[in-house]
N, C-alpha and C positions, 0 to 999 in steps of 0.2 A: 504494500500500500504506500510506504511512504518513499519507495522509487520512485511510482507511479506518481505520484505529487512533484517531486524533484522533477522526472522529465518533464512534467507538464508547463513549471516552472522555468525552466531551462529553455523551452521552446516558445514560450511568450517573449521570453525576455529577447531571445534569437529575434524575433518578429518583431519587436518593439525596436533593436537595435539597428534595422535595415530596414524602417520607415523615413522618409527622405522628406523635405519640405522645400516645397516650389512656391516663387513669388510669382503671380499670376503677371504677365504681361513684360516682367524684368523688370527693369529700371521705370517701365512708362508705367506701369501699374495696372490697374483693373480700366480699362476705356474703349472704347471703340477700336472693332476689329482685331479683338482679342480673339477669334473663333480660330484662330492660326497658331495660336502660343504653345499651343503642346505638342505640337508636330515635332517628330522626333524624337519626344520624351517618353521613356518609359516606366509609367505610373502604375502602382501598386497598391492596392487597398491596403489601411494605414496610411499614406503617405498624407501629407496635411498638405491644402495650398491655401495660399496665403493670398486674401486681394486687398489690396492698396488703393483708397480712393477719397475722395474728397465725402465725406455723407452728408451734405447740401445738397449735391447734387446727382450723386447718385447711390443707388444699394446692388445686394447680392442676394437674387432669390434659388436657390436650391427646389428647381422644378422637376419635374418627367417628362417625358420623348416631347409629349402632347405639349405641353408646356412651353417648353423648347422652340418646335416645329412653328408653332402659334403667335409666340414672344405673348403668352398671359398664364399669369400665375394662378394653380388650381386650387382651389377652395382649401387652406388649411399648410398649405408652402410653409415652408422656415424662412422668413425675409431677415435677414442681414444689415446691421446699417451701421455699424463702429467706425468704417475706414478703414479699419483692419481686420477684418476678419480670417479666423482659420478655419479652417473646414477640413476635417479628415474625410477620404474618399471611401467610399464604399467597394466591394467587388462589382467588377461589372461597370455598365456605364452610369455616368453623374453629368446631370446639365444645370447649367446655371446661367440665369437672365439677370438684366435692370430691369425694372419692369417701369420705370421713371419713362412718362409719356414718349415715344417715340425711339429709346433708345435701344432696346431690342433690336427694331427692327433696322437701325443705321448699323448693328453690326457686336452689338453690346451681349454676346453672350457665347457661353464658352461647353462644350460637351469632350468629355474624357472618357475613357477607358481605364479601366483600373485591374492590373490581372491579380 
């Protein structure tokens, strides 16, 4: 039993050690035309991304495909508005909008993969 504890131990702490944290956008931050920023990155559930932005004028909503595809946030979303927020990824895919009038659709939203 208390191997079985130790491994399991041992393999979270593995998984928590090779979780990586990405600043959404680089240097420019969470804005427009972000839908490009992770190309070529390879993102892992655990990993945490970070968006950087002004919260006057804009937020971070944590949507689904539909969400996404639509640029409108589904009844009950996680909206975001620090400036900074972190977000750890889930397995699988993760889409995130502004939902701040019109900025969705000029290009304000970002979908990952997460293996």
């Amino acid at each position: 039993m208390a191997a079985t504890v130790l491994l399991c131990l041992l393999l979270l702490h593995f998984e928590l050690a090779q979780a990586a944290t990405y600043t959404v956008g680089g240097s420019s931050g969470w804005t427009f035309n972000a839908a490009g920023w992770s190309k070529g990155k390879r993102l892992k559930a655990g990993d945490t991304l970070v968006f950087k932005y002004n919260p006057s004028i804009h937020n971070v909503v944590a949507v689904n495909r539909a969400g996404y595809n639509s640029c409108a946030s589904p009844k009950g979303a996680k909206v975001y508005r620090s400036g900074k927020d972190q977000i750890k990824l889930a397995k699988g895919q993760n889409f995130f909008i502004c939902n701040y009038i019109g900025h969705c659709q000029a290009g304000m939203k970002l979908a990952v993969t997460a293996a």
